[in-house]
C-alpha positions as CSV (number, residue, x, y, z in Angstrom):
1,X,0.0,0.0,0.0
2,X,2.6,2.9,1.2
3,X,5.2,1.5,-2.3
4,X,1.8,2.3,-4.3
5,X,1.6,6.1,-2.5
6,X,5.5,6.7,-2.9
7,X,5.0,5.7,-6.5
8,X,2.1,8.2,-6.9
9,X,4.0,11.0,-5.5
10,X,7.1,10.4,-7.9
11,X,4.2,10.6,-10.4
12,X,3.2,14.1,-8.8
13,X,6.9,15.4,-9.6
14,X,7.9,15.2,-5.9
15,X,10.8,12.8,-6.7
16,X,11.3,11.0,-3.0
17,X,14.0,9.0,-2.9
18,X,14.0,5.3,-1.6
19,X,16.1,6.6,1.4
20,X,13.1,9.2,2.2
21,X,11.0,5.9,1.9
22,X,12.5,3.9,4.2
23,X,12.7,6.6,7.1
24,X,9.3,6.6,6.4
25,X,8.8,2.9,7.1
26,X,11.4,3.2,10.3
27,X,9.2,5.7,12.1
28,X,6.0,3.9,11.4
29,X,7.7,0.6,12.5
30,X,8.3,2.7,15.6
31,X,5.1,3.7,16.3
32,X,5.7,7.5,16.0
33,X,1.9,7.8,14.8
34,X,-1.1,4.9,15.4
35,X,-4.1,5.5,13.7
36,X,-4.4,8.6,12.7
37,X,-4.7,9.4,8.9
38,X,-4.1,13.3,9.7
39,X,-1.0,12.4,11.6
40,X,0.3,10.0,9.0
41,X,0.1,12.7,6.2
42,X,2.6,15.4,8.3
43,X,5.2,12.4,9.2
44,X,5.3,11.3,5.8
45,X,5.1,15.3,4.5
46,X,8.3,15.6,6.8
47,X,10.2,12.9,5.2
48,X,9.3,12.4,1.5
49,X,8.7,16.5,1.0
50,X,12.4,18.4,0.0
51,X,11.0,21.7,-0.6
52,X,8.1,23.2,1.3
53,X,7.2,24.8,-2.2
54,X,6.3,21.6,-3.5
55,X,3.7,20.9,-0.4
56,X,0.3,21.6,-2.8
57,X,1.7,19.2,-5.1
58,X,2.1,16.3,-2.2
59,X,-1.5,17.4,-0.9
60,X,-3.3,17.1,-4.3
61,X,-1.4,13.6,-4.5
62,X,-2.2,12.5,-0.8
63,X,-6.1,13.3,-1.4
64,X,-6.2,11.6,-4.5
65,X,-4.3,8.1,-2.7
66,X,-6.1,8.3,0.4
67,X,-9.4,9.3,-0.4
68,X,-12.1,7.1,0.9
69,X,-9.6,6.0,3.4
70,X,-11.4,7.6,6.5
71,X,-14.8,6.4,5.8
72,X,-13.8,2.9,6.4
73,X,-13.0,3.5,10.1
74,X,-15.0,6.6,10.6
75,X,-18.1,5.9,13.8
76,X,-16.4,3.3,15.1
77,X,-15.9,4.5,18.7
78,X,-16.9,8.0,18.5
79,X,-19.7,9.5,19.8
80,X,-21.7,11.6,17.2
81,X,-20.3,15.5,17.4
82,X,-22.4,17.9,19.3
83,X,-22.3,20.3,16.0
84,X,-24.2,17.5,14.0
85,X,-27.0,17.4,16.1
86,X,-27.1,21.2,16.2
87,X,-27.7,20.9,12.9
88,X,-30.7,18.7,12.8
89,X,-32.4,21.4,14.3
90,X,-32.3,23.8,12.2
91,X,-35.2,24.8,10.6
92,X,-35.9,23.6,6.9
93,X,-37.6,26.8,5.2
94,X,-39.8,26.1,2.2
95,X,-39.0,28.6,-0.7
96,X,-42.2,30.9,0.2
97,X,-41.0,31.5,3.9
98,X,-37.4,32.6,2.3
99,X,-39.0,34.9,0.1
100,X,-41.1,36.7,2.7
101,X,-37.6,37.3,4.7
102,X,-37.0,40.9,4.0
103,X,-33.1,42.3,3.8
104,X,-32.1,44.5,6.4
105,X,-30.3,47.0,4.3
106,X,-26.2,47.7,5.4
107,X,-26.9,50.3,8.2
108,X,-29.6,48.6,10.0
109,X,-27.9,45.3,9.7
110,X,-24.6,47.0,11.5
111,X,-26.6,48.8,13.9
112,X,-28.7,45.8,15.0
113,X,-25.8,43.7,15.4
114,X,-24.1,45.9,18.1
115,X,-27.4,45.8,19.6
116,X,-27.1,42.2,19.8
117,X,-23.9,42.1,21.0
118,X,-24.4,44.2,23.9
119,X,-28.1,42.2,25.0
120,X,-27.3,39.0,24.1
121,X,-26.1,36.5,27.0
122,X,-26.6,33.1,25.9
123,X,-26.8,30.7,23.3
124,X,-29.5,30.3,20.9
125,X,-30.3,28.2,18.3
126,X,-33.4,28.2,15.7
127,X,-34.5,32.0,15.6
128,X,-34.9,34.8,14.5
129,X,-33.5,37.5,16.2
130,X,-30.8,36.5,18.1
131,X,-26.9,35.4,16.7
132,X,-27.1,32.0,17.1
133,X,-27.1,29.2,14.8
134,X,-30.1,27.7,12.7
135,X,-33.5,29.7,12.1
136,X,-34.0,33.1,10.2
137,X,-32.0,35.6,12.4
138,X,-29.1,37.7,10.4
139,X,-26.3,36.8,12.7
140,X,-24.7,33.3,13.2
141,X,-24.5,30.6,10.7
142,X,-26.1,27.4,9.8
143,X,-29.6,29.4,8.8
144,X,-31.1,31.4,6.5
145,X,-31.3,35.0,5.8
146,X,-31.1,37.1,2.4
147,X,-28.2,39.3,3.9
148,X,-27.0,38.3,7.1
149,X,-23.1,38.2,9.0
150,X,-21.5,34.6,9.6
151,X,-20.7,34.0,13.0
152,X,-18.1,31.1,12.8
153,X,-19.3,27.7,10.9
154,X,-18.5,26.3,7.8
155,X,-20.4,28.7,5.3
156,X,-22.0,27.6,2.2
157,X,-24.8,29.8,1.1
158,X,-23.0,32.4,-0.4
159,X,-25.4,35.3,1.6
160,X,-23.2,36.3,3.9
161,X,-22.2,40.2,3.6
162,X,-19.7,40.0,6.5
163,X,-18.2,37.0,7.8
164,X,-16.4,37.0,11.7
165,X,-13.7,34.6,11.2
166,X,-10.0,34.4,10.4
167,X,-9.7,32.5,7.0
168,X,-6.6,30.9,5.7
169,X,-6.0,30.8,2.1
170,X,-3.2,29.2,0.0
171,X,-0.6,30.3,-2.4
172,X,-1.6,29.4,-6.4
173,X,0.8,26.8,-7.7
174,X,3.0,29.1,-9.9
175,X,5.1,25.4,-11.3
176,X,1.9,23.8,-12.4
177,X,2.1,22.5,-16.2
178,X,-0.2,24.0,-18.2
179,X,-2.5,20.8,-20.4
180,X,-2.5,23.2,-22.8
181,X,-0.4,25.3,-24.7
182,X,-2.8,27.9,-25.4
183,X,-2.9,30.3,-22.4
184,X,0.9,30.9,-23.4
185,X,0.0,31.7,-27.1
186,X,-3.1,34.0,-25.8
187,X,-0.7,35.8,-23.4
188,X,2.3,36.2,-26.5
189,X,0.0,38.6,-28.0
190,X,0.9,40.5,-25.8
191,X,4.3,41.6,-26.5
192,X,6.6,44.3,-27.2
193,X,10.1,43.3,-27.4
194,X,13.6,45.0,-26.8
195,X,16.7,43.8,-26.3
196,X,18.5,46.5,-23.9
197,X,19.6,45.3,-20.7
198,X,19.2,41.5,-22.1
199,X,22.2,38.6,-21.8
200,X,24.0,38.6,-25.1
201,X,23.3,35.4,-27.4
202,X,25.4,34.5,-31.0
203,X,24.2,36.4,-34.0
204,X,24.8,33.3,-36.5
205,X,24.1,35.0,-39.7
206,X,26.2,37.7,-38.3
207,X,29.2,35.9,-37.4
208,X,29.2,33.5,-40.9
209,X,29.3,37.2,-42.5
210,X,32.3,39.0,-40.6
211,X,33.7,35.5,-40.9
212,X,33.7,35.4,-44.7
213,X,35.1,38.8,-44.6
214,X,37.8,38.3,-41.9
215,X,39.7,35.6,-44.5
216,X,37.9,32.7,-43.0
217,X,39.2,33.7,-39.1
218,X,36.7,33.1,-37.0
219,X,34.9,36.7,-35.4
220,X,32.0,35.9,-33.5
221,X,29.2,38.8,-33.0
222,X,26.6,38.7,-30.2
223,X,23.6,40.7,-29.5
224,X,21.2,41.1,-26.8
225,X,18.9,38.6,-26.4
226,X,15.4,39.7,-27.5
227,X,12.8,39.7,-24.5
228,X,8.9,41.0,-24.0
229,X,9.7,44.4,-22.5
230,X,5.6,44.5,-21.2
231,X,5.1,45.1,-17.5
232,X,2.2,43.8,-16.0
233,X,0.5,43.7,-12.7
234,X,-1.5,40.7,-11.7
235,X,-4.2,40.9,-9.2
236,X,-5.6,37.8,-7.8
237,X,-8.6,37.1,-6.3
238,X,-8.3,34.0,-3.6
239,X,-10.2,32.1,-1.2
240,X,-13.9,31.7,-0.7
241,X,-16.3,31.4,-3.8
242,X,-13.0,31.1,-5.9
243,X,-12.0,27.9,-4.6
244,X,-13.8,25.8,-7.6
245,X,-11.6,28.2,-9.8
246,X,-7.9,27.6,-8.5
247,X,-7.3,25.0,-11.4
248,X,-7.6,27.3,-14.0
249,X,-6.3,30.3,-12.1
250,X,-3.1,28.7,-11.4
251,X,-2.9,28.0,-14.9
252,X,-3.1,31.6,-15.9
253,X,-0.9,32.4,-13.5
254,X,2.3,29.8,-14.1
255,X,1.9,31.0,-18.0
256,X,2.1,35.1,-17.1
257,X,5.6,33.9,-15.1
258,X,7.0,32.1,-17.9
259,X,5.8,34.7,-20.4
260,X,6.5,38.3,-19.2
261,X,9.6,39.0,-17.7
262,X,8.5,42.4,-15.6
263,X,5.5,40.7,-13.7
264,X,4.3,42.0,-10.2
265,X,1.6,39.9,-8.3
266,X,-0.5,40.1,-5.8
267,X,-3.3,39.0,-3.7
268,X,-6.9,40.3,-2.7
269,X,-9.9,38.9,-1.4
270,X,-13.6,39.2,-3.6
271,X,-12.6,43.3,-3.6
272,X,-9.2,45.5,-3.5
273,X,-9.4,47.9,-0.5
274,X,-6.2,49.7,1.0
275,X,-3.6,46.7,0.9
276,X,-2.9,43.3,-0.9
277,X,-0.5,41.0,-0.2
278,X,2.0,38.5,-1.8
279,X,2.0,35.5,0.4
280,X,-1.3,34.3,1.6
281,X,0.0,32.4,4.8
282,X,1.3,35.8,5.8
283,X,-1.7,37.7,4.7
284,X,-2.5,39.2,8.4
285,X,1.0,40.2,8.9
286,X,2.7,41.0,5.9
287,X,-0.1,43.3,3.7
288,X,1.2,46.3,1.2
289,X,-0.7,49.2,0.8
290,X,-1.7,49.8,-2.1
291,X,-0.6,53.2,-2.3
292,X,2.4,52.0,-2.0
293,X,1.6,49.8,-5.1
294,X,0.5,53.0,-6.8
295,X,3.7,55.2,-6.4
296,X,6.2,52.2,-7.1
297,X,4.8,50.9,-10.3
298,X,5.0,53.5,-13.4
299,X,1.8,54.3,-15.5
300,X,3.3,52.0,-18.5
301,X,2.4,48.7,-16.6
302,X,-0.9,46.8,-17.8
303,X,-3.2,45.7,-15.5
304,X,-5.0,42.1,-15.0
305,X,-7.4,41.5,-12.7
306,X,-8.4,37.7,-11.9
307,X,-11.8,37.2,-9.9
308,X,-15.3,36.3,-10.0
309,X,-16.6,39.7,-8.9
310,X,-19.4,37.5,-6.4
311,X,-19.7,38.9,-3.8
312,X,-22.0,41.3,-1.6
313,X,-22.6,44.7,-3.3
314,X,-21.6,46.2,-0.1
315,X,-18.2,44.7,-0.5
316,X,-17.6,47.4,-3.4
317,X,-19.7,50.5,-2.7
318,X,-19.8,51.0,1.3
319,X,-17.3,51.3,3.7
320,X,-16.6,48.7,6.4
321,X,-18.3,46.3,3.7
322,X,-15.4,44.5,3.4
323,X,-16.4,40.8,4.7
324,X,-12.6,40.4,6.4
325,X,-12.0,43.6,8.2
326,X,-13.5,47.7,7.8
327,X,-12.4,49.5,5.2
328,X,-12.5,53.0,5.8
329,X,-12.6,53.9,2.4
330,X,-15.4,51.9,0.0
331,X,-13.8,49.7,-2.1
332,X,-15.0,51.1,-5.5
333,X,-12.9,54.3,-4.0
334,X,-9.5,52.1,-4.4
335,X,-10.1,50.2,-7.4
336,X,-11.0,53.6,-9.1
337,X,-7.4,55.1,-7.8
338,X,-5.6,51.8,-10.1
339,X,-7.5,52.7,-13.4
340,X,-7.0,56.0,-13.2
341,X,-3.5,55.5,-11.9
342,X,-3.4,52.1,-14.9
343,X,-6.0,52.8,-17.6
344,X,-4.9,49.8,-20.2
345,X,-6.8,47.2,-17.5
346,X,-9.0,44.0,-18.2
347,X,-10.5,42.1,-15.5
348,X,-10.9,37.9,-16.3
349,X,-14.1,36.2,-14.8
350,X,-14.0,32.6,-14.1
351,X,-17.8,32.7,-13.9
352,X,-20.2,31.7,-17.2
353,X,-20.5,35.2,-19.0
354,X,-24.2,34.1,-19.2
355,X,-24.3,34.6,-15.6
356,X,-23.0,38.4,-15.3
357,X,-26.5,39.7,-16.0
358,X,-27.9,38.1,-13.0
359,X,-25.0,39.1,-10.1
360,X,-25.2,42.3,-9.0
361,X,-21.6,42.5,-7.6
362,X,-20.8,41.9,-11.0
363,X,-22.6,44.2,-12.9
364,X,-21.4,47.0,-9.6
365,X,-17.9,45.7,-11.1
366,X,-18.5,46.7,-14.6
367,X,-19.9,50.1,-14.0
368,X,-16.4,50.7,-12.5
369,X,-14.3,49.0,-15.1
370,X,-16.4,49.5,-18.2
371,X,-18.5,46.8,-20.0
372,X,-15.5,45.8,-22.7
373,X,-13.1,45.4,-19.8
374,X,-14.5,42.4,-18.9
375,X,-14.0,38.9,-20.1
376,X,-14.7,35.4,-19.2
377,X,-11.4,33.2,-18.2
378,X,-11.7,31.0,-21.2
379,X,-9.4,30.6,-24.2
380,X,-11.2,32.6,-26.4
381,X,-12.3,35.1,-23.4
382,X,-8.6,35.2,-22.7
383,X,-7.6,36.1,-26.4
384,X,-10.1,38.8,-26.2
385,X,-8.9,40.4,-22.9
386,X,-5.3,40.3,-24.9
387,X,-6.3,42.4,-28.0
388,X,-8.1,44.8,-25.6
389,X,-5.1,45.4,-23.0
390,X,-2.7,46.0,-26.4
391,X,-4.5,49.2,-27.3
């Protein structure tokens, strides 16, 4: 069983060798975890794993060995979790008594939650008032409401115009290979070469013509290497409603490393407000304003934004609507200061174009941007958003 999961992560590109294997058998020969799946995946992380860049890669190879490998002992001799039976109470709304829930509006909503906050003393479950979970009220989670804030739980509903929780997102894979060849030839349309500043390569035709002249004597002549002399900035959109996305978005993202030499990336979540960030395990601690963004870069970069643009309408055009912290400042206010700061700028939409009509976040997105700024994160969406940022 474990020679059939060191095979599969060789297949992954992770390249353990048999040494790394065999520590791996030693410490499970002496005990250092019993039965525990969760603490089997870090031993085995900590000795087949060279490179802690290469951890996404052994966790998309671990899930697709082990999967199916809990149910089998899952129930055994455990007592059924207090949060499932939470859940069984919560009430199951037909579609009529969702539709006769009315939306606070963002003020009210705010001000009723500090209400709450300062009443409330205990649990509830199943209301609709109090934050609790279950039932109708706007604050908690495991309900439903038409605009509410999540109080801890899992999510899922997509309603949420605020959520209470420190969320944990990853880094995209910028190694992944690319089943296709085509983002690369989308994003090559993109191009203006020049050769200053470039490592010198031979001149062939050059150096068989001074050749001929110099009698035959060799005389070699090099030139700069030709590269794309386009800058671009790349704004990512992680976590949340993006999740389903990451395949394709870290396909976008390895090809615009390999393709552009002056590349800047960075982070945001469903909006930009006053900061981003480059490493998403340091996102709390480690952000960059984005004036600082603004002053660094020069007006000749391009723009790419890379989102689904689904979010809460507040999330753009109020302050504090942010669903991770308060903005001060709405965040329509910042993304206005990079266009006018970066006019050539496209945004890319994972999401069915179809679907655009019917968001609102979306639509609140393309007043800002303009409607031919906009494309889906297809091939031919992606070609499309090329032409446009070359004008």
């Amino acid at each position: 069983m474990l020679f059939g999961f060191f095979l599969t992560l060789r297949a992954a590109g992770l390249k353990p060798g048999f040494g790394e294997f065999l520590t791996l058998l030693e410490a499970l020969g002496k005990h250092v975890v019993l039965f525990s799946l969760d603490d089997f995946y870090l031993l085995a992380r900590a000795t087949l794993v060279k490179d802690e860049t290469q951890y996404d890669r052994y966790d998309r190879a671990f899930a697709a060995y082990f999967k199916g490998v809990e149910q089998v002992f899952a129930g055994f001799d455990r007592e059924i979790p207090e949060e499932w039976l939470r859940l069984e109470a919560m009430r199951l709304l037909s579609e009529e008594e969702k539709a006769s829930l009315e939306a606070l509006g963002w003020d009210k909503l705010m001000e009723t939650l500090r209400q709450r906050l300062e009443e409330q003393k205990e649990r509830h479950q199943g209301g609709n008032k109090w934050i609790g979970t279950g039932g109708t009220s706007p604050f908690g989670h495991s309900g439903f409401n038409p605009e509410g804030i999540r109080i801890g739980g899992s999510g899922g509903g997509k309603r949420a115009v605020k959520v209470w929780e420190r969320r944990e997102y990853r880094n995209l894979d910028d190694t992944v290979e690319l089943g296709t060849r085509n983002i690369k030839l989308a994003l090559r349309k993109l191009r203006r070469f020049a050769r200053e500043g470039a490592p010198e390569v031979l001149d062939l035709d050059g150096t068989i013509e001074r050749t001929a002249r110099n009698a035959g004597w060799l005389d070699l002549k090099m030139v700069p290497e030709r590269h794309n002399a386009v800058k671009v900035l790349l704004f990512l959109d992680v976590g949340g409603s993006m999740d389903p996305h990451v395949k394709v978005c870290e396909e976008l993202f390895s090809a615009c490393k390999t393709e552009f030499k002056h590349l800047e990336y960075f982070y945001f979540h469903n909006f930009v407000y006053e900061s981003v960030w480059k490493d998403n395990a340091r996102r709390h601690s480690e952000r960059i304003p984005l004036y600082d963004v603004l002053h660094k870069y020069t007006p000749d970069y391009r723009v790419i934004f890379v989102g689904d643009a689904t979010m809460s309408p507040y999330e753009i055009l109020h302050p504090g609507g942010s669903v991770e912290h308060w903005n001060e400042e709405a965040g329509a206010v910042w993304f206005k200061r990079l266009l006018d700061a970066y006019p050539r700028a496209i945004w890319l939409n994972p999401e069915p174009e179809e679907r655009w009509e019917y968001t609102p976040s979306i639509q609140a997105t393309l007043q800002l941007l303009g409607a031919d700024r906009m494309f889906p994160l297809t091939l031919q969406g992606l070609d499309r958003g090329i032409r446009r940022l070359s004008h």
